[in-house]
C-alpha positions in Angstrom: 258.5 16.7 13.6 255.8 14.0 13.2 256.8 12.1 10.3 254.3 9.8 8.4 255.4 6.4 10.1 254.6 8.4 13.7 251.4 9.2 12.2 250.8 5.3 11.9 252.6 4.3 14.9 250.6 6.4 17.1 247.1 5.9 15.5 247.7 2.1 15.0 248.9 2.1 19.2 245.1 3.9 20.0 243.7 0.4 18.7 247.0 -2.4 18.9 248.6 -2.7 22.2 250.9 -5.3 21.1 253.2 -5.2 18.1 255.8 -8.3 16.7 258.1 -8.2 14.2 262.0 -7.9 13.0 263.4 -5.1 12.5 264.5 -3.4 9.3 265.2 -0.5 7.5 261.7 -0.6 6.1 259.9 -0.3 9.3 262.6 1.4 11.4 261.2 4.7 11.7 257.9 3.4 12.2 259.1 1.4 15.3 261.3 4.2 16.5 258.0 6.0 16.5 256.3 3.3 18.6 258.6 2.8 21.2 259.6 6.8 21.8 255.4 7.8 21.0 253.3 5.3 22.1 252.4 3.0 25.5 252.3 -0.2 22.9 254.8 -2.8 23.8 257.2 -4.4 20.6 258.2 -7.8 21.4 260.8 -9.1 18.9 260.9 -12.3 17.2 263.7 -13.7 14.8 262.0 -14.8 11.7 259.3 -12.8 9.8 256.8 -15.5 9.7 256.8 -15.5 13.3 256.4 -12.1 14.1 252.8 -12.4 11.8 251.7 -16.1 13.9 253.1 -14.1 17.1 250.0 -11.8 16.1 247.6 -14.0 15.2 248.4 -16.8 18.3 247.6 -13.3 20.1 244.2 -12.3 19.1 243.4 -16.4 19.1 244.4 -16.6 22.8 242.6 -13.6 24.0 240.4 -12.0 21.5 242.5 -8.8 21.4 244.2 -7.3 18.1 247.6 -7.2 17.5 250.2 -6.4 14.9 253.4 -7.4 12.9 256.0 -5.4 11.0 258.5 -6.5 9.1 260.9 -4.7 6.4 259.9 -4.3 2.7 261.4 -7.3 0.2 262.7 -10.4 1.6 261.4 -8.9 4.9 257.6 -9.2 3.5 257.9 -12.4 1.8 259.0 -14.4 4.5 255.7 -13.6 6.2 253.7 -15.1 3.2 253.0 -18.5 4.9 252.3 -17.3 7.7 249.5 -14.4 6.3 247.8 -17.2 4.1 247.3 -19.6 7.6 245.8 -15.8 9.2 243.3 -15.6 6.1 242.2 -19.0 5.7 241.4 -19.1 9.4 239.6 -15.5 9.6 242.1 -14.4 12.3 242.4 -10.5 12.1 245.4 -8.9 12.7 247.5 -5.8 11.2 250.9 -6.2 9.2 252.5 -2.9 9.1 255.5 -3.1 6.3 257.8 -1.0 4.3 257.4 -1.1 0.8 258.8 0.7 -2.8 259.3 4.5 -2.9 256.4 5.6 -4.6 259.4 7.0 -7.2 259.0 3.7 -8.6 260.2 0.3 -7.8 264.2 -0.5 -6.8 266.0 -3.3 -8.2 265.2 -5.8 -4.9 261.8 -4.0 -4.6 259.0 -7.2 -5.4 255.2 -6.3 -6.2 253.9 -6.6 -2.3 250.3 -5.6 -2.9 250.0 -8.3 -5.8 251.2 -10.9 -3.0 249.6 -10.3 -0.4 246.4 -10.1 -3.0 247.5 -13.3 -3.9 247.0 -14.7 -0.8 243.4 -13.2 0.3 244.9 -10.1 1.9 244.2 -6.4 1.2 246.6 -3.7 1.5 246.3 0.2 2.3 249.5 2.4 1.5 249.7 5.5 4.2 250.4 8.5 2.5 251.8 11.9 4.1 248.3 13.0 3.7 245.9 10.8 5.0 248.5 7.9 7.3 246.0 8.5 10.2 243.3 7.7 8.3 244.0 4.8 6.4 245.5 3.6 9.7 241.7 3.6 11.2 240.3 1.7 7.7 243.0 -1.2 8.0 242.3 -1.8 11.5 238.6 -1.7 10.8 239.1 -3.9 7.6 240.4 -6.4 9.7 238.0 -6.2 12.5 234.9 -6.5 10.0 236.1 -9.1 7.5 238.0 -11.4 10.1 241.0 -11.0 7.9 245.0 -10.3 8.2 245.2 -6.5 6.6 248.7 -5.2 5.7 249.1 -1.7 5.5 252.3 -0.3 3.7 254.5 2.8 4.4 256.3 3.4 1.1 260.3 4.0 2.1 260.4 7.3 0.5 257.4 8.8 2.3 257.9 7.2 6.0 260.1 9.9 7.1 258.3 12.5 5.8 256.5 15.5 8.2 252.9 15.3 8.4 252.2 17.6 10.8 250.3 17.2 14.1 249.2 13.5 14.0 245.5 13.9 13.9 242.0 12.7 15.9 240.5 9.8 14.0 237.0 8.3 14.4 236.8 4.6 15.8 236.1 2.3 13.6 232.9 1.3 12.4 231.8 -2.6 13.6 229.1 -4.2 11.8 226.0 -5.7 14.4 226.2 -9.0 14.6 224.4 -10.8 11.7 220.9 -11.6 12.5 218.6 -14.1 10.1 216.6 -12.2 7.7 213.5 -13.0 5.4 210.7 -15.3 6.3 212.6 -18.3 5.0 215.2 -18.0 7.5 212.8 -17.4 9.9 211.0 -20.7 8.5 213.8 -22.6 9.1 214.0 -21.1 12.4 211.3 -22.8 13.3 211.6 -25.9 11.8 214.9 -26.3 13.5 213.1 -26.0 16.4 210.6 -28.4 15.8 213.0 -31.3 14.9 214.6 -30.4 18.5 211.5 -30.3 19.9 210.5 -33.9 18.3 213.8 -35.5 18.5 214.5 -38.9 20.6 218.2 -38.0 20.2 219.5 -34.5 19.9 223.0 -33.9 19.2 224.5 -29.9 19.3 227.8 -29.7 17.3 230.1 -26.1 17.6 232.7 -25.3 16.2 235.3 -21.8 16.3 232.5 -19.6 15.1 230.1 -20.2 18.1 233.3 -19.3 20.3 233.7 -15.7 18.0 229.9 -15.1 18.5 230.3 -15.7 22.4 227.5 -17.9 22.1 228.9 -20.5 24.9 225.9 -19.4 27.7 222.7 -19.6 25.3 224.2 -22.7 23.6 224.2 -24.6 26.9 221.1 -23.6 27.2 219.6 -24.8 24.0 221.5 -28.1 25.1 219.3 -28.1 28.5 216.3 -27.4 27.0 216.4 -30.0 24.1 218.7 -32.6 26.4 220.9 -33.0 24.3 224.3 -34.3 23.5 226.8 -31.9 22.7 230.0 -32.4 20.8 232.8 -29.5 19.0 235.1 -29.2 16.3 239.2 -29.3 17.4 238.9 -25.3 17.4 235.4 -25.1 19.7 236.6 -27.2 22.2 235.5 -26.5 25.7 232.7 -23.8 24.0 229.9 -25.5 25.8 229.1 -25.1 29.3 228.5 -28.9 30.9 231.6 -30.9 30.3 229.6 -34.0 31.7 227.3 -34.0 28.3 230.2 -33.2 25.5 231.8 -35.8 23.3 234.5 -34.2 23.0 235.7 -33.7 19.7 233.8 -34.5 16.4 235.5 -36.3 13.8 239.1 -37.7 13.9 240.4 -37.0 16.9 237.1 -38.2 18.7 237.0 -41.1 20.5 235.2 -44.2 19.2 232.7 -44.6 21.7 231.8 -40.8 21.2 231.8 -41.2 17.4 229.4 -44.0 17.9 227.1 -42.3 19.6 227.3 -39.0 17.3 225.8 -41.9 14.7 223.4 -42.3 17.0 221.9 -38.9 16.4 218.5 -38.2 14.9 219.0 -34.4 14.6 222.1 -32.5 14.5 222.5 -28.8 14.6 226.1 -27.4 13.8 226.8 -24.0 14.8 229.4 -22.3 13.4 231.3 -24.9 12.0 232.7 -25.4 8.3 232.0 -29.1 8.3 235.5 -29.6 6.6 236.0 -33.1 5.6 238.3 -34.1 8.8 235.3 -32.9 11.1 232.4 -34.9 9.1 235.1 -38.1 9.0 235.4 -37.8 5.2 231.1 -38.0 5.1 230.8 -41.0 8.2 230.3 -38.4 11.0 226.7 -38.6 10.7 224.7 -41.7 10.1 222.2 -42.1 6.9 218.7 -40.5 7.8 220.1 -38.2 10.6 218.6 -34.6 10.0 221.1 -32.0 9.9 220.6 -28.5 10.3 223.8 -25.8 10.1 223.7 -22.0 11.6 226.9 -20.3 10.4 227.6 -16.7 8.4 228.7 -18.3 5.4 226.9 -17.4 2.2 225.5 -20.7 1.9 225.9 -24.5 3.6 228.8 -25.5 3.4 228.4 -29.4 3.5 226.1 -31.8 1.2 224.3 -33.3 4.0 223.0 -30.4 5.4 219.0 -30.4 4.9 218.5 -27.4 6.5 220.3 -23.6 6.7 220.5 -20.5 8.6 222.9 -17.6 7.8 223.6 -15.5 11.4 225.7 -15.0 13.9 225.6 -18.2 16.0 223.9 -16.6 19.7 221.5 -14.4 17.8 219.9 -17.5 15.5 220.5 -19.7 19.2 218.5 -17.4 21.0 215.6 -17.2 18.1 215.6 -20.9 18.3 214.9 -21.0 22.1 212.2 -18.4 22.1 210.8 -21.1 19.8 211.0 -23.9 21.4 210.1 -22.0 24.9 206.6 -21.5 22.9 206.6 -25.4 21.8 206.7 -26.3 25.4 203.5 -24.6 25.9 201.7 -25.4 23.3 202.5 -28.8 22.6 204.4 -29.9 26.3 207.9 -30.2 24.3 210.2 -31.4 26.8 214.0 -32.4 26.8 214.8 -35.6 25.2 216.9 -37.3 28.2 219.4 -38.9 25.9 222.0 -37.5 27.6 221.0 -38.9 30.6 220.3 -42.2 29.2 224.1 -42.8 28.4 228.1 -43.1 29.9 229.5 -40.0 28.7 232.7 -40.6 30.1 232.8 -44.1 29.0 232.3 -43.3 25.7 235.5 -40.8 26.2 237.7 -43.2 27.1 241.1 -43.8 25.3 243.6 -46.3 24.2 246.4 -45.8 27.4 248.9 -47.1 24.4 251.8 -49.8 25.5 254.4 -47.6 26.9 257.3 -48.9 24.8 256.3 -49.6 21.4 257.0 -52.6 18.8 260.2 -50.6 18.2 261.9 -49.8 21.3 260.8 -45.8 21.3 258.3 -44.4 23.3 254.5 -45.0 22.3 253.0 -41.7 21.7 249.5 -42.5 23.2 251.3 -43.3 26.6 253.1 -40.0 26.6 250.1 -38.3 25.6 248.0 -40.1 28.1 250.9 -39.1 31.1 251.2 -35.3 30.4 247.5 -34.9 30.8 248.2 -35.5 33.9 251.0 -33.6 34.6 250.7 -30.2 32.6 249.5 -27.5 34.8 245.9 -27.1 34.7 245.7 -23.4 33.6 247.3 -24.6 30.4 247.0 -22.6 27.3 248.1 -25.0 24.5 249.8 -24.0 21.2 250.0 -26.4 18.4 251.9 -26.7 15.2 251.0 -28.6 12.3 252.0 -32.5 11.6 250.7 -36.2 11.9 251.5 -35.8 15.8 248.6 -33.4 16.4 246.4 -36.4 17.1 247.8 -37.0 20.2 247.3 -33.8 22.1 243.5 -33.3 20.9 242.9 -36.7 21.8 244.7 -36.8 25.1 244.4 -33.2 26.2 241.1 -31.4 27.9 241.1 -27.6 27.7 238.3 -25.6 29.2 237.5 -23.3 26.2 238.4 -22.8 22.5 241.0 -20.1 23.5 243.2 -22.4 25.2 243.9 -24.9 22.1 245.2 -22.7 19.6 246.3 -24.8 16.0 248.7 -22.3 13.8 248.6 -24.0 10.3 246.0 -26.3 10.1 243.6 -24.2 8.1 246.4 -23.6 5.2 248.0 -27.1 6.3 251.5 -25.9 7.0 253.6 -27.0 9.1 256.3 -24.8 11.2 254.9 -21.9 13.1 254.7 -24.0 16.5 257.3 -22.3 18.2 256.7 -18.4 17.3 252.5 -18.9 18.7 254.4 -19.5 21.6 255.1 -15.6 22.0 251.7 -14.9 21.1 250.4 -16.6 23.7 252.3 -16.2 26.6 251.8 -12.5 26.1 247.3 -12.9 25.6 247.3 -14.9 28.7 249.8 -13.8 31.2 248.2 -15.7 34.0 248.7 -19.5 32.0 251.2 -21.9 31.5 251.8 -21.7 27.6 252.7 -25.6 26.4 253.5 -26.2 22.7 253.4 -29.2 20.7 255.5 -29.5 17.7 256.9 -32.5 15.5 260.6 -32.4 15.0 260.0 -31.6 11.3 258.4 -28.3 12.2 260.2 -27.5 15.2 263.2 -27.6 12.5 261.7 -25.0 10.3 260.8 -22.7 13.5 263.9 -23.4 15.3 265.2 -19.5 15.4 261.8 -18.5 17.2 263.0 -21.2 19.8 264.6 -18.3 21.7 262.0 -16.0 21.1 260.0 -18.7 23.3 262.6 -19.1 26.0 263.4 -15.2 26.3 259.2 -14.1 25.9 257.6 -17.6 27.8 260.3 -17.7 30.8 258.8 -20.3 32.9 255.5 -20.3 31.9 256.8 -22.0 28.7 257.0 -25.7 27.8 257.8 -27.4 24.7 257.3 -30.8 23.8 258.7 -32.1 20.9 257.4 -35.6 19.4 260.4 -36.3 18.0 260.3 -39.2 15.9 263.0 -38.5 13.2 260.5 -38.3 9.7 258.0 -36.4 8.5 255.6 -39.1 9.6 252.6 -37.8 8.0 254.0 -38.5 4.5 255.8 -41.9 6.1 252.2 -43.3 6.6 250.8 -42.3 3.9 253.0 -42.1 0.9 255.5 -45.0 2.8 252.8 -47.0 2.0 252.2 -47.0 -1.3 256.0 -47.8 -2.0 257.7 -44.1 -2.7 260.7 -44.0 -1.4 261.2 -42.9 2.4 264.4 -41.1 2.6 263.4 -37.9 1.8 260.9 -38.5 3.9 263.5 -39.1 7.4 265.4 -37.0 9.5 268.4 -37.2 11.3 268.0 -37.9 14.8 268.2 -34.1 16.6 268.9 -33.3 19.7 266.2 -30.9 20.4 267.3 -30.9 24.5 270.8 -30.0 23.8 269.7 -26.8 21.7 266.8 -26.0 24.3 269.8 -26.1 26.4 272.3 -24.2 24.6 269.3 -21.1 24.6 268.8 -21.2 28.2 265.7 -23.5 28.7 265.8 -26.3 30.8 266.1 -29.5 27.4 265.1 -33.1 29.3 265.6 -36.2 26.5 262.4 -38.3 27.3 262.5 -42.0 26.3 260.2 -43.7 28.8 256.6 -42.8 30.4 258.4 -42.3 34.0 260.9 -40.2 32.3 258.2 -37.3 32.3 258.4 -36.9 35.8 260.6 -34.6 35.3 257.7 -32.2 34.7 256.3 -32.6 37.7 259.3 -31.8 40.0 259.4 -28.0 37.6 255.8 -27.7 37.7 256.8 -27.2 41.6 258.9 -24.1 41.4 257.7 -21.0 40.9 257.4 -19.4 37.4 260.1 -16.8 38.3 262.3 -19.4 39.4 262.3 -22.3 36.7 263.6 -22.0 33.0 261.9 -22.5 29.7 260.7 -26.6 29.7 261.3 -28.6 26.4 260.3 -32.3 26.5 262.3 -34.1 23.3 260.2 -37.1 23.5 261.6 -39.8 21.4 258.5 -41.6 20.2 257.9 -44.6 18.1 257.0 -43.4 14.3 254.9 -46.7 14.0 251.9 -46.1 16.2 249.3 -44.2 13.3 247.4 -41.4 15.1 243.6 -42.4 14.3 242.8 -39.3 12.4 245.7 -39.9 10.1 244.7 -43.4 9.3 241.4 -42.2 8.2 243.0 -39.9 6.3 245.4 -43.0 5.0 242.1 -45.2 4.2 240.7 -42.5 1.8 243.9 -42.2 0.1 244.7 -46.0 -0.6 
C-alpha cells in the first residue's frame, strides 16, 4: 500500500540522493519509506540542527542537493538556527518534517509554517492527493530561489494510501540571468572601457562567481586586462592563476595584499555582497578607485559602487570580453602588466607568530602557520563560527570555493562546526575533511562529535582552538570593562572525549607537538581513527580581522 510519506520518499529520492536527520515519530514512516523504496542513503546525526547543516555542508562541498528530516515539535525547532544560516547564505536544500494533523493542532503541536516563515523559508504540506507533486515544487523552489524549503507531512495523513506513487515532471530551472536593456548593456561597455584604460586592474569574486561556474572566463578577463585578482573568504581558489591572486579581500587578507588592493584604479566585483568585513568596514578600496559590481541582486549592494550590472556572473563576463576583444582592435587595448610589475607572493606573506605566547599557551598564528604544512593536500575544510576563524583563512590555501566551507557566518552563529563535518565527508569522498572549531562551539555541537568520528572515519580531523573563552566577546566587550566571567570557560578536555568516541584525541601545547599529524597522515584512511587536535592556544594574540572589527566598535 503506498502511503503518502512513500509518495514523498520516493519522489524526493528521484531528485535527493542523500538524506540527514534524527529520527521520530513525525518522520518515521517517511524514512521507513526511504530506506525499504528508494536507492537514497540516510545518514544519521544526533541533533536536529545538524542533520539541516549536514545538508547544506553537502550541497556547499559538491553542488549536489540533499535533504534533512526531523520530527514535528521540538524535533523542528531545533533546526531553526541552523535553516536561518541555509537562508541567509542562499544554500538550497530540502527539510522534510512531520507536522499537526490537519484535525487541528495537539497540545505540544507549535505553528511550523509561521517559523519557518519567520526565518525566510517557505513550506509545502503533501497531501494524500497531490504528495508527488508538491514534492517536485519544493525541490524546484529550492533549486530556483537558492533557498532551504521544508516540506511538511501532517501526522494524520502520512500513513495514509495514495495509491500508485505517480510520474512527475522535472523541475523547471530558470536560464541563467543574462543583462537586459540598453543600460545594462551601457554599462557593459563602460566596464569594459575602464579595463581597457586602466594602469591597475584589480578583479574581485566572491561565492556567486563560484555558483555561476564562471572560474575559466574569469581567468580570462584577468589575462586579458592583466590584472590582479583577489576573492571574498567564500570564492577562494575561484580563479584560475594562483600566482596573480591576493588572496583574500578584506580581513583575513594579508597586509601587503591589502596594500596593493588600494592600489587599484578599477575594481570589478563579481558576485560578491560587499559585506562590511570584505570592504574592511569601507578601507578596502582607496578614494578615487572606480568600482564596478556584476551580481543578481536587485540593485548594488555597496555605496561605493559607481557602476552596476544585474546577471549571472560568466554570462555578463563573457559580454564584457567580447568587448574588450573589439577595444583591442580598434583602439590596440592591451593588458595592463600590473600584475607582472609586482611580488605577489611577497605581498602574501604572514606573521609566523612566536610559538609560545606572552602567556605560556600556544600562539595561534604558529599553529596555524605549522598545519598548512602538514594537513593533507586534498583537504576539504569545514569551519565553524568564532574569533578563531582568522587563523585558518589566513593560514590555509584551498584550491577552490568548495573546499572552504564556513557554516554560520552568514547568520553569525556559532556551533554547527562539527555536524558540516558529515556533510562533507559524504560530497567529497575522495578528501580529507578537516574542521576548525573554537572550544565554545565545539561545546554546543559536541553530540554531532560522533556523528563525525562514525561518518568521517579517517578522513576526519578536528582541530579545536581551545582557548577557554568565548574570545570574540573577551576582545571586544573585555575591553570596554564588562565583566569577563560569563565570558570564560572551563578548561575542557576536548582529546579525552575525542577519545572516549573512538577518535584518535592528541592535547597540543607546542608547535612540534603537531607532529603528531604527520606520523597519521601516513597510514592509510582505513587504518587510522578520527584526528582531533585540542590545541591549547593563547587567548591574547587578536586575530587581525577581529581587531578591525574591535577598532570600529571602541
Amino acid at each position: 500500500m503506498p502511503t503518502v510519506s512513500a509518495h514523498v520518499a520516493v519522489t524526493l529520492a528521484e531528485h535527493v540522493d542523500h538524506v540527514f536527520g534524527v529520527m521520530g515519530n513525525g518522520n518515521a514512516f517517511f524514512l521507513d519509506a526511504l530506506e525499504r523504496q528508494t536507492g537514497a542513503r540516510f545518514t544519521a546525526v544526533r541533533h536536529e540542527a545538524g542533520a539541516v547543516v549536514a545538508a547544506d555542508t553537502f550541497h556547499r562541498a559538491c553542488g549536489g542537493l540533499a535533504a534533512a528530516t526531523t520530527t514535528y515539535g521540538a524535533g523542528f525547532t531545533n533546526t531553526l538556527t541552523a535553516l536561518a544560516e541555509a537562508v541567509q547564505a542562499h544554500v538550497p536544500l530540502i527539510l522534510v518534517v512531520g507536522d499537526e494533523p490537519t484535525s487541528g493542532p495537539r497540545p505540544w503541536d507549535v505553528d511550523q509554517i509561521a517559523m519557518a516563515s519567520a526565518v525566510g523559508a517557505r513550506t509545502y504540506t503533501a497531501g494524500r492527493a497531490d504528495a508527488a507533486a508538491t514534492t517536485v515544487i519544493a525541490v524546484e523552489h529550492a533549486l530556483t530561489y537558492r533557498v532551504p524549503t521544508v516540506l511538511a507531512i501532517p501526522y494524520d495523513v502520512a500513513t495514509l494510501d495514495a495509491g500508485p506513487v505517480p510520474e512527475t515532471p522535472a523541475p523547471h530551472l530558470p536560464e541563467p540571468l543574462a543583462p537586459h536593456g540598453s543600460f545594462a548593456d551601457g554599462v557593459v561597455r563602460e566596464i569594459a572601457a575602464a579595463l581597457a584604460s586602466a594602469r591597475r586592474p584589480l578583479l574581485l569574486a566572491g561565492r556567486g562567481a563560484w555558483v555561476a561556474d564562471a572560474g575559466k572566463v574569469l581567468g580570462a578577463l584577468a589575462d586579458a586586462t592583466g590584472a590582479l585578482t583577489a576573492t571574498t573568504a567564500l570564492g577562494r581558489g575561484v580563479f584560475p592563476r594562483p600566482e596573480y591572486d591576493l588572496g583574500v579581500a578584506g580581513g583575513f587578507g594579508a597586509d601587503g595584499a591589502m596594500a596593493l588592493v588600494r592600489e587599484a584604479d578599477v575594481a570589478v566585483v563579481l558576485g560578491a555582497s560587499l559585506n562590511q568585513f570584505t570592504m574592511r568596514f569601507g578601507e578596502l578600496f582607496a578614494p578615487g578607485t572606480r568600482v564596478f559590481q556584476v551580481d543578481v541582486a536587485p540593485a548594488a549592494t555597496h555605496p561605493h559602487v559607481g557602476g552596476y550590472v544585474r546577471g549571472d556572473v560568466a554570462v555578463v563576463a563573457e559580454s564584457v570580453l567580447a568587448e574588450l576583444a573589439e577595444l583591442a582592435v580598434t583602439s590596440g587595448a592591451a593588458p595592463s602588466g600590473w600584475r607582472e610589475s609586482v611580488d605577489v607572493a611577497a605581498a602574501l606573506r604572514r606573521d609566523p607568530g612566536e610559538g609560545v605566547a606572552t602567556d605560556g599557551r600556544l600562539d595561534p598564528r604558529s599553529a596555524a602557520a605549522r598545519l598548512a604544512e602538514l594537513l593533507p593536500q586534498d583537504r576539504v575544510v569545514v569551519s565553524d563560527g568564532g574569533h578563531f576563524l582568522g587563523w585558518s583563512n589566513m593560514y590555509w590555501p584551498v584550491t577552490s570555493p568548495d573546499r572552504m566551507i564556513m557554516v554560520g557566518t552568514a547568520f553569525q552563529s556559532i556551533g554547527l562546526g562539527l555536524p558540516s563535518v558529515v556533510g562533507a565527508a559524504l560530497a567529497r569522498p575522495d578528501a580529507t575533511v578537516v574542521l576548525t572549531t573554537g572550544d565554545g562551539g565545539g561545546l554546543m555541537a559536541l553530540a554531532d562529535l560522533e556523528s563525525a568520528v562514525r561518518v568521517a572515519g579517517g578522513r576526519g580531523i578536528a582541530v579545536v582552538w581551545n582557548d577557554g573563552a568565548y574570545s570574540a566577546e573577551v576582545h571586544l566587550y573585555g575591553r570596554k570593562g564588562l565583566a569577563r566571567e560569563p565570558m570564560l570557560i572551563p578548561d575542557v578536555d576536548f582529546a579525552g572525549v575525542a577519545g572516549a568516541l573512538g577518535a584518535q584525541g592528541e592535547v597540543v601545547r607546542r608547535v612540534a607537538d603537531l607532529d603528531v599529524l604527520a606520523a597519521w597522515a601516513t597510514r592509510p584512511a582505513d587504518e587510522r581513527p578520527f584526528l582531533l587536535l585540542d590545541l591549547r592556544v593563547s587567548g591574547a594574540v587578536v586575530a587581525p580581522y577581529w581587531q578591525e572589527i574591535v577598532d570600529q566598535n571602541t
